[in-house]
TORKOL-4160 file (C-alpha; in steps of 0.2 Angstrom, whole numbers, padded with zeros to 4 digits, m for minus):
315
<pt num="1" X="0040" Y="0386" Z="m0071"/>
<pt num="2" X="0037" Y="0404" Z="m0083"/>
<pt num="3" X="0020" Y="0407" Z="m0089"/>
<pt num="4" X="0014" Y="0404" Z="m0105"/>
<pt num="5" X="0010" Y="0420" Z="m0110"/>
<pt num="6" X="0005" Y="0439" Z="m0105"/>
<pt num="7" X="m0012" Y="0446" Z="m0104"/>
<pt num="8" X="m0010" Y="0466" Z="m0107"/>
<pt num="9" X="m0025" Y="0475" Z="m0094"/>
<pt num="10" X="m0041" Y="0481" Z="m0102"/>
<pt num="11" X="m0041" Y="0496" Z="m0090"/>
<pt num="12" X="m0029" Y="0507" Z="m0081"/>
<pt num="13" X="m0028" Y="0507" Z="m0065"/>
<pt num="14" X="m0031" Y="0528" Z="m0065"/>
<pt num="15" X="m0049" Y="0524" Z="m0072"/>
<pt num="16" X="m0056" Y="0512" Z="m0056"/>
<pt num="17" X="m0049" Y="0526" Z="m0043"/>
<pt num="18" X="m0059" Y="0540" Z="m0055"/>
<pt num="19" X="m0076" Y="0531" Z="m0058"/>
<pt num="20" X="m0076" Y="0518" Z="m0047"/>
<pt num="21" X="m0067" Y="0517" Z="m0031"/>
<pt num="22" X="m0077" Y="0503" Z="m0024"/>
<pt num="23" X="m0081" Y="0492" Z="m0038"/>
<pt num="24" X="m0075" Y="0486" Z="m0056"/>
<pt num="25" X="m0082" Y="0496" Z="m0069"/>
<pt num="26" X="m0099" Y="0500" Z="m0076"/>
<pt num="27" X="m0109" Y="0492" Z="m0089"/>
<pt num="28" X="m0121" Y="0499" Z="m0100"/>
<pt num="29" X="m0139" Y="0494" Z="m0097"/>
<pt num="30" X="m0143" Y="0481" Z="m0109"/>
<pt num="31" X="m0162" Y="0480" Z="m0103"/>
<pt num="32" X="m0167" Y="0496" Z="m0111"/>
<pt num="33" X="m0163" Y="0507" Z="m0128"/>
<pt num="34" X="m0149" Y="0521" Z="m0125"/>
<pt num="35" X="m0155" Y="0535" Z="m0121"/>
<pt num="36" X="m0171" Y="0533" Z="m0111"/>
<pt num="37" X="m0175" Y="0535" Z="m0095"/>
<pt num="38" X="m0177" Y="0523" Z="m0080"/>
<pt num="39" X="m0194" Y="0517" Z="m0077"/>
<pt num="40" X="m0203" Y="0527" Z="m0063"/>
<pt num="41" X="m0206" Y="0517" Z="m0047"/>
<pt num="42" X="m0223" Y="0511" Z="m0044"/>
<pt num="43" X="m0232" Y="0517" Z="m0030"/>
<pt num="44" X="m0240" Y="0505" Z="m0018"/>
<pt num="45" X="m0259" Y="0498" Z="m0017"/>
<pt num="46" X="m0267" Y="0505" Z="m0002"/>
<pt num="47" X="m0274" Y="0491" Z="0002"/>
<pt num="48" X="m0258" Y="0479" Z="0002"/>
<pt num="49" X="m0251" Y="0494" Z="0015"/>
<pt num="50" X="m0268" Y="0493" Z="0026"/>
<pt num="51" X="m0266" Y="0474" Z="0027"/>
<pt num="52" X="m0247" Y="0474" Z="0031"/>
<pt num="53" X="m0253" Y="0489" Z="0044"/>
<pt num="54" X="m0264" Y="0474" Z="0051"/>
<pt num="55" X="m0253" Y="0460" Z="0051"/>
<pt num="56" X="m0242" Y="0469" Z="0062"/>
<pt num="57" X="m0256" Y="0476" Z="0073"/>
<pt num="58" X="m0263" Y="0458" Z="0074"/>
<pt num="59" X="m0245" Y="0448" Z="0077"/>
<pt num="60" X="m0241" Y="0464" Z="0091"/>
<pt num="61" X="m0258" Y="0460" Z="0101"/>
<pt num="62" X="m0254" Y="0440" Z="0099"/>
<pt num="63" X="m0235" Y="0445" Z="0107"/>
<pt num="64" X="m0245" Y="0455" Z="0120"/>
<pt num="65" X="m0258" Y="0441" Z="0124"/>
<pt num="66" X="m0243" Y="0427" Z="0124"/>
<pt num="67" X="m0233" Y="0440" Z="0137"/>
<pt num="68" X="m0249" Y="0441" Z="0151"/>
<pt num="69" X="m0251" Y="0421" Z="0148"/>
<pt num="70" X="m0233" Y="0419" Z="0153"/>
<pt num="71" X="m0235" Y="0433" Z="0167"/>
<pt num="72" X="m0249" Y="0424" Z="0173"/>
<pt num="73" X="m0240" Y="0403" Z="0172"/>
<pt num="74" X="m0229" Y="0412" Z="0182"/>
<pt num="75" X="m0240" Y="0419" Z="0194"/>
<pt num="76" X="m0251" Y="0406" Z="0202"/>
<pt num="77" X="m0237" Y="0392" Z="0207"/>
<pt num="78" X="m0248" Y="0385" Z="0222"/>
<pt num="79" X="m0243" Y="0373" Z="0234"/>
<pt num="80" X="m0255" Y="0362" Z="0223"/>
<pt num="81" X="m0250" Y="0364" Z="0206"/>
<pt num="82" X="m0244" Y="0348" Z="0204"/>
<pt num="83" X="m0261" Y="0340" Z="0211"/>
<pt num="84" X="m0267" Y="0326" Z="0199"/>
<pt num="85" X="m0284" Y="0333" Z="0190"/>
<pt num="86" X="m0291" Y="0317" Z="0188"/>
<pt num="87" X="m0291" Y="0314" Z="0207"/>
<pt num="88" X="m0306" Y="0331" Z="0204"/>
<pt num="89" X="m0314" Y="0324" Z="0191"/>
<pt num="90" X="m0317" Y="0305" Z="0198"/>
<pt num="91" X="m0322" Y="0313" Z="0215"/>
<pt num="92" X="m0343" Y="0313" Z="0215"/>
<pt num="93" X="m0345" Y="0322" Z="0233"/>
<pt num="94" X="m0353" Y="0336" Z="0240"/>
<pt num="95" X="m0345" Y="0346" Z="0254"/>
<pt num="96" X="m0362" Y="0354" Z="0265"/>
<pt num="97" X="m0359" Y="0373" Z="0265"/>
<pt num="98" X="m0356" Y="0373" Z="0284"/>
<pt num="99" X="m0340" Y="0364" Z="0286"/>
<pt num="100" X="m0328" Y="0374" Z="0294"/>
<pt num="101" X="m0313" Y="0364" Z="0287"/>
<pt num="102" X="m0308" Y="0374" Z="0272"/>
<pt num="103" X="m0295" Y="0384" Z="0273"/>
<pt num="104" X="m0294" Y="0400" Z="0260"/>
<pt num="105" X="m0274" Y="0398" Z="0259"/>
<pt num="106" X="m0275" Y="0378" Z="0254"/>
<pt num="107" X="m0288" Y="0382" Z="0240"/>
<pt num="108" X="m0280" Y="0398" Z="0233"/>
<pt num="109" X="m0262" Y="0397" Z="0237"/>
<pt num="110" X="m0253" Y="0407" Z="0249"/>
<pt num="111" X="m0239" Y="0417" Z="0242"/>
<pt num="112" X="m0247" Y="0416" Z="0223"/>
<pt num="113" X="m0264" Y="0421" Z="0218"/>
<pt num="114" X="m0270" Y="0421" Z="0234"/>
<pt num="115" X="m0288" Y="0431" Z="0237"/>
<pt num="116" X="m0285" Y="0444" Z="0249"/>
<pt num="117" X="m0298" Y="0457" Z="0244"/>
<pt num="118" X="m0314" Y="0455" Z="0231"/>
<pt num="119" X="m0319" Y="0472" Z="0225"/>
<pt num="120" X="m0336" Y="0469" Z="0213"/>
<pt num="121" X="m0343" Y="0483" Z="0205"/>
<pt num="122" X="m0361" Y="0483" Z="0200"/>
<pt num="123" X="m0374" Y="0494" Z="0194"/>
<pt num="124" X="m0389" Y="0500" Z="0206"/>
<pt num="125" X="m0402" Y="0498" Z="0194"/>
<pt num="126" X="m0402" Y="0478" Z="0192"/>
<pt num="127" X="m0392" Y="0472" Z="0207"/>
<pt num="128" X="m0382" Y="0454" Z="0206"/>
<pt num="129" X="m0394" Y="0446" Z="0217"/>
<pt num="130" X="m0385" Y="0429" Z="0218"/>
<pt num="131" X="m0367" Y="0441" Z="0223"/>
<pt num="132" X="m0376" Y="0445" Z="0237"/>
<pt num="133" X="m0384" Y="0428" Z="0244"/>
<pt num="134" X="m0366" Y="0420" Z="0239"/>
<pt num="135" X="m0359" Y="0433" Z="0251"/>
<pt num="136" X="m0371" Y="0428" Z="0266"/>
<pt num="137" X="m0365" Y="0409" Z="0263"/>
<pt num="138" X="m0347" Y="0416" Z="0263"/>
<pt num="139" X="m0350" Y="0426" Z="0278"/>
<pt num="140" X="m0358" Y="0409" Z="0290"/>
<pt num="141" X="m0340" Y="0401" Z="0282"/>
<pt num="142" X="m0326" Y="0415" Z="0285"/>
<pt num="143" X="m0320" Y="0430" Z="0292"/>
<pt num="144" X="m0325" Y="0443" Z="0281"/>
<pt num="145" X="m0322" Y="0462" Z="0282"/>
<pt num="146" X="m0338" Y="0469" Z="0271"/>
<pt num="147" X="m0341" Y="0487" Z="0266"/>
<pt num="148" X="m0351" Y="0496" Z="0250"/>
<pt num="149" X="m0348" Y="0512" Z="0242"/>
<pt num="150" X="m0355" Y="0523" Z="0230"/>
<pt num="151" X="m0347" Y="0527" Z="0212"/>
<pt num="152" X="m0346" Y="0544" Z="0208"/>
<pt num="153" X="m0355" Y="0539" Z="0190"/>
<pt num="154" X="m0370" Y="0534" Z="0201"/>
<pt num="155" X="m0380" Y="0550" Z="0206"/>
<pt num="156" X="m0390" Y="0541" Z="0218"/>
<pt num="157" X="m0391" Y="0522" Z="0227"/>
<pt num="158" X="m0406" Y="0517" Z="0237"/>
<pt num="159" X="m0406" Y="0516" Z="0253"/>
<pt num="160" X="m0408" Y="0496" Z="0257"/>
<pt num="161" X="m0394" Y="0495" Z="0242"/>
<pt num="162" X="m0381" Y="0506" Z="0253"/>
<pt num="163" X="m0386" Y="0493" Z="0267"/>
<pt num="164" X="m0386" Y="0477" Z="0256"/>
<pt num="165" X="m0373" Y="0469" Z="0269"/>
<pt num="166" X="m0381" Y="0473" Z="0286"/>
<pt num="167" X="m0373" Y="0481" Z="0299"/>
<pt num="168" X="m0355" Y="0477" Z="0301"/>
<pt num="169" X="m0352" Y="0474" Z="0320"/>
<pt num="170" X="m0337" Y="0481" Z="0328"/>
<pt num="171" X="m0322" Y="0482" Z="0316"/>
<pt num="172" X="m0308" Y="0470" Z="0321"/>
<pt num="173" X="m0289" Y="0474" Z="0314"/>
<pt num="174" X="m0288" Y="0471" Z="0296"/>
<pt num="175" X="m0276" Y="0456" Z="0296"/>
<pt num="176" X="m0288" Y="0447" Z="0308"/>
<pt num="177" X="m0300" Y="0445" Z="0293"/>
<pt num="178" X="m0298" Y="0430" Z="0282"/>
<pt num="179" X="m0307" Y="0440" Z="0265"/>
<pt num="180" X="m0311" Y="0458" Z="0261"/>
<pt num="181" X="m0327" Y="0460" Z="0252"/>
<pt num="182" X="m0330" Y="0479" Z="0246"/>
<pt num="183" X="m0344" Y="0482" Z="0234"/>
<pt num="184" X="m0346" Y="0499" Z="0226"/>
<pt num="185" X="m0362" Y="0501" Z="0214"/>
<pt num="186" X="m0356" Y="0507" Z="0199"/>
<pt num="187" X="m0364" Y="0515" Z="0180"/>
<pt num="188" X="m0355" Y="0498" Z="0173"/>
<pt num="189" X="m0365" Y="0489" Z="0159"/>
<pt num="190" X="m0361" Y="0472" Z="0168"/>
<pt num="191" X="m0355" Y="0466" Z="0187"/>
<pt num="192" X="m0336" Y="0467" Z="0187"/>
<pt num="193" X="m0324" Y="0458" Z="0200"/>
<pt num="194" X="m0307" Y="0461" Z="0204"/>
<pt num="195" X="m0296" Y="0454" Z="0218"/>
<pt num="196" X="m0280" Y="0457" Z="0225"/>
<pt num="197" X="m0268" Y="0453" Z="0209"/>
<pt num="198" X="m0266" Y="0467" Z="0199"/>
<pt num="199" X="m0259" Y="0462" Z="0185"/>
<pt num="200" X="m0277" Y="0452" Z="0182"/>
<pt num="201" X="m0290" Y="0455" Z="0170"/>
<pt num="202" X="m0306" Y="0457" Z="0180"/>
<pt num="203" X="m0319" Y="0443" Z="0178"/>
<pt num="204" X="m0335" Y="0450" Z="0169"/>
<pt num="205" X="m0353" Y="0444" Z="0171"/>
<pt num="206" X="m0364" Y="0439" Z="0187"/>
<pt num="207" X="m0364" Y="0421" Z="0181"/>
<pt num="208" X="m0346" Y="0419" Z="0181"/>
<pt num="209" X="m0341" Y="0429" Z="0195"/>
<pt num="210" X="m0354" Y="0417" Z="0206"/>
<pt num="211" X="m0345" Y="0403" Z="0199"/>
<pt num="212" X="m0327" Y="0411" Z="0207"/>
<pt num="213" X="m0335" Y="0414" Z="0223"/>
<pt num="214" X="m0346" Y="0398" Z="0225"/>
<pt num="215" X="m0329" Y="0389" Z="0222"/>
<pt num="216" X="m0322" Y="0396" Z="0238"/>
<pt num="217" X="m0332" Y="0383" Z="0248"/>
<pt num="218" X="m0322" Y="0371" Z="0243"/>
<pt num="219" X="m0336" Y="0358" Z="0233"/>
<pt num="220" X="m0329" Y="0345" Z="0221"/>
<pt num="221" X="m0340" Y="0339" Z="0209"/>
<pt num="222" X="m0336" Y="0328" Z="0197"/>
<pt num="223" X="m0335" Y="0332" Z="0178"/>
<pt num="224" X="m0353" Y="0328" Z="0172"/>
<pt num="225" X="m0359" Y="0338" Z="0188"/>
<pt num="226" X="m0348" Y="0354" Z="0185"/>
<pt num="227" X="m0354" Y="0354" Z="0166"/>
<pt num="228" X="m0373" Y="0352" Z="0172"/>
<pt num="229" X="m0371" Y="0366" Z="0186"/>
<pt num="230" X="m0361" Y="0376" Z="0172"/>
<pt num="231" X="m0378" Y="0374" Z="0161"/>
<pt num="232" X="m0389" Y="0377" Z="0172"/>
<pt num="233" X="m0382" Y="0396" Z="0176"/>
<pt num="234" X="m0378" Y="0400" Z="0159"/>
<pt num="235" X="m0398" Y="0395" Z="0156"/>
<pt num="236" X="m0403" Y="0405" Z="0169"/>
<pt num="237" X="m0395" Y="0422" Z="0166"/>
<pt num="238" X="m0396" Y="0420" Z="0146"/>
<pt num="239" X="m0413" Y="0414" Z="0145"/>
<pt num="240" X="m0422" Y="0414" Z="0161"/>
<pt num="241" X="m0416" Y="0430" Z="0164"/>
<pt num="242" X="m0411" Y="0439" Z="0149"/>
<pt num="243" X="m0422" Y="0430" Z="0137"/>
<pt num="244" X="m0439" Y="0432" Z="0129"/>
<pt num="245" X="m0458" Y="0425" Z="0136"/>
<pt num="246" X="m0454" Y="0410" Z="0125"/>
<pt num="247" X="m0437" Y="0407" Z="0132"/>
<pt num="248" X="m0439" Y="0410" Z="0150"/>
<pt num="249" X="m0457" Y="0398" Z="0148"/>
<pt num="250" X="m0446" Y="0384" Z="0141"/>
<pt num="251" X="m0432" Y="0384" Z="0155"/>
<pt num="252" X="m0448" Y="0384" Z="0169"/>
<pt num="253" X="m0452" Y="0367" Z="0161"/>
<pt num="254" X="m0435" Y="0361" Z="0162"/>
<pt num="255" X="m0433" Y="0366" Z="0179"/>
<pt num="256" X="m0449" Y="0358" Z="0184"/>
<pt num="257" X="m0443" Y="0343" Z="0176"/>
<pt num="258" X="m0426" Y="0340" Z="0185"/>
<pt num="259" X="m0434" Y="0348" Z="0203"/>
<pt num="260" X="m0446" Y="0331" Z="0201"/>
<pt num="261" X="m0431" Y="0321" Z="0202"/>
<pt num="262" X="m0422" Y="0329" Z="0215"/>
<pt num="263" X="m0422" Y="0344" Z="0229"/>
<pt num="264" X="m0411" Y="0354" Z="0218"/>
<pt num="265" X="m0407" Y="0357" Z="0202"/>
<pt num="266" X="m0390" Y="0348" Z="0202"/>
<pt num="267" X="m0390" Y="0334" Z="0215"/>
<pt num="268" X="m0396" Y="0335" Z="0233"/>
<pt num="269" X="m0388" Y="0350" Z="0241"/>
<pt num="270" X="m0387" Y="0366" Z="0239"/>
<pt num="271" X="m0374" Y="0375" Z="0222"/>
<pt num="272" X="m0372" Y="0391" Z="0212"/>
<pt num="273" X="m0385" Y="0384" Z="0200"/>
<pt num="274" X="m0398" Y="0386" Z="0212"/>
<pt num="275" X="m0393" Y="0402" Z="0219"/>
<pt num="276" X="m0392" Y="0411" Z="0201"/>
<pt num="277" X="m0409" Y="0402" Z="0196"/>
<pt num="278" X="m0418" Y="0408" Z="0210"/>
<pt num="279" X="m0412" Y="0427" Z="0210"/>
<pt num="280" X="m0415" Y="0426" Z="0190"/>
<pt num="281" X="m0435" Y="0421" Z="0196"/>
<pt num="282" X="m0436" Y="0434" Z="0207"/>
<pt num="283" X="m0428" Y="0449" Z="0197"/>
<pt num="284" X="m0438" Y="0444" Z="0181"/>
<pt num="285" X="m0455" Y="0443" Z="0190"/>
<pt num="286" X="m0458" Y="0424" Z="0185"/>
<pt num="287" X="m0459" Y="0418" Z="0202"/>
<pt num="288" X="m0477" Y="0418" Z="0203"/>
<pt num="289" X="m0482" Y="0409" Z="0189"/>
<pt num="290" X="m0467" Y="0395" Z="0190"/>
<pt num="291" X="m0475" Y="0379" Z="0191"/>
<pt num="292" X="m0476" Y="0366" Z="0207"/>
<pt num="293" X="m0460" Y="0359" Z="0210"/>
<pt num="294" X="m0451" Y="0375" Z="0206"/>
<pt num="295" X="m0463" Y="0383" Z="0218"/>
<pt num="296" X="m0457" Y="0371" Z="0232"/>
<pt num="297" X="m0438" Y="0370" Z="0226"/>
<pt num="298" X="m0441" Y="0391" Z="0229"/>
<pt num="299" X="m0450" Y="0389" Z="0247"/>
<pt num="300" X="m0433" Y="0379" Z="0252"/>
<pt num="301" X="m0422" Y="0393" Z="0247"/>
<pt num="302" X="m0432" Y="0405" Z="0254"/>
<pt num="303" X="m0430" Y="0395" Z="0270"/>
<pt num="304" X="m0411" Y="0399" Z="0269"/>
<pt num="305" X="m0407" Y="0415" Z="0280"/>
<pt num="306" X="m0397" Y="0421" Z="0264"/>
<pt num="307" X="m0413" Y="0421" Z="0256"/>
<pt num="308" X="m0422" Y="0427" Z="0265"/>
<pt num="309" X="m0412" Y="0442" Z="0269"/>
<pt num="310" X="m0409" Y="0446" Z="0247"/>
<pt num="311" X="m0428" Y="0445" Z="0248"/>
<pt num="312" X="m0429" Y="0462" Z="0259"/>
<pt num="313" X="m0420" Y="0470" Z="0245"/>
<pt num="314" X="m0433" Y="0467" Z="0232"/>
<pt num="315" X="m0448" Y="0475" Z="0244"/>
């Protein structure tokens, strides 16, 4: 069918291939007068680039952070991982400290997070006390290969300091000892432990490094029991310890208050709440004017040769 009719072209085809090679043609700009120039560009608030500066610092570190959780899911796949948590928190039972059953391997996992080697560093000047008596408990449980050095940040370390672990009897090959324990006194502001993973952050604070090591005994407790336990250690570094007069007089009461109800603070035997309580007395001076059942909950540790033996340490 022929066309209706013929349109003549508005532009040459000579005038595209001159001006424009890549588009149709150029229109005047209708948005200001002829003749003026383009507005300048505005320049940018500080502020507004400081901010974006710290979103992308912020969602950077969050990437980071999401890459070392990921690293770490990946990391501890023990033979146990799939264990039921409940079957924890219903158990209410209290393994004694001298039952030769546990095994390291079982608790930690033996190709994934397994604790070969603790290395604390700790400064001189206030000593983890409770470290030290968890390490005697350890030591009448496992094989462990001890050893302290000095920090080169540390100009001097008394002498009963440098021989915090005893004598270590003859040396056995290193793969005969289930645990390396290697203590090196340190100008840190706060005990620091790392084991054998490197790729961990090390754990920061007495109180929470006696909770790891504590845990390698094996106890179950049930969940009111570890959140009591838990209390108890936080009260005595942050307060008992660390606190004011005030502070460390109100926690005395407290603690003569549960020590009427039971031979320790949590229960009837022996946990980490004790040991961080008891080495909080002693490095604060308290002990002396703690009232009656504290004085005899103290007399019972004391009667403990991990004690006793911290107790040389303080003379």
């Amino acid at each position: 069918m022929p066309a209706m009719y013929k349109v003549r072209p508005l532009h040459s085809a000579g005038v595209l291939a001159e001006h424009l090679p890549g588009c149709m043609y150029p229109l005047p700009n209708l948005h200001r007068a002829p003749g003026t120039a383009a507005p300048p560009q505005e320049e940018v608030d500080p502020s507004l680039q400081a901010l974006e500066s710290r979103q992308e610092e912020i969602l950077k570190r969050l990437y980071e952070l999401k890459s070392a959780v990921d690293g770490l899911s990946k990391m501890i796949q023990t033979p146990d991982a799939d264990f039921d948590v409940t079957n924890i928190i219903q158990t209410d039972e209290f393994s004694p400290l001298t039952k030769n059953g546990t095994d390291l391997d079982l608790m930690l996992g033996k190709d994934y997070g397994a604790l070969k080697d603790v290395v604390i560093n700790a400064n001189p000047s206030l000593p983890p006390l409770s470290l030290l008596v968890i390490h005697s408990l350890l030591c009448e449980r496992y094989k462990i290969l001890s050893a302290v050095h000095t920090h080169s940040s540390v100009k001097s370390v008394p002498e009963n300091l440098l021989k915090c672990f005893g004598e270590q009897a003859k040396k056995q090959p290193r793969h005969e000892y289930q645990l390396g324990f290697t203590l090196i006194w340190k100008d840190v502001p706060k005990p620091q432990m790392k084991f054998s993973i490197q790729t961990m952050c090390p754990i920061e604070g007495e109180g929470n490094i006696a909770r790891f090591l504590f845990s390698l005994f094996g106890q179950k407790y049930n969940a009111v029991t570890s959140t009591l336990i838990d209390s108890w250690v936080d009260t005595a570094i942050f307060q008992l310890k660390e606190g004011s007069s005030k502070e460390r007089g109100a926690v005395l009461r407290s603690m003569n208050a549960a020590l009427g109800k039971s031979s320790w603070l949590v229960g009837n035997e022996l946990t980490v709440a004790d040991v961080v309580a008891w080495c909080a007395l002693q490095q604060t001076g308290a002990a002396n004017a703690a009232p009656a059942n504290v004085q005899k909950w103290m007399k019972s540790c004391e009667n403990l040769a991990p004690f006793s033996s911290v107790m040389k340490l303080l003379k």
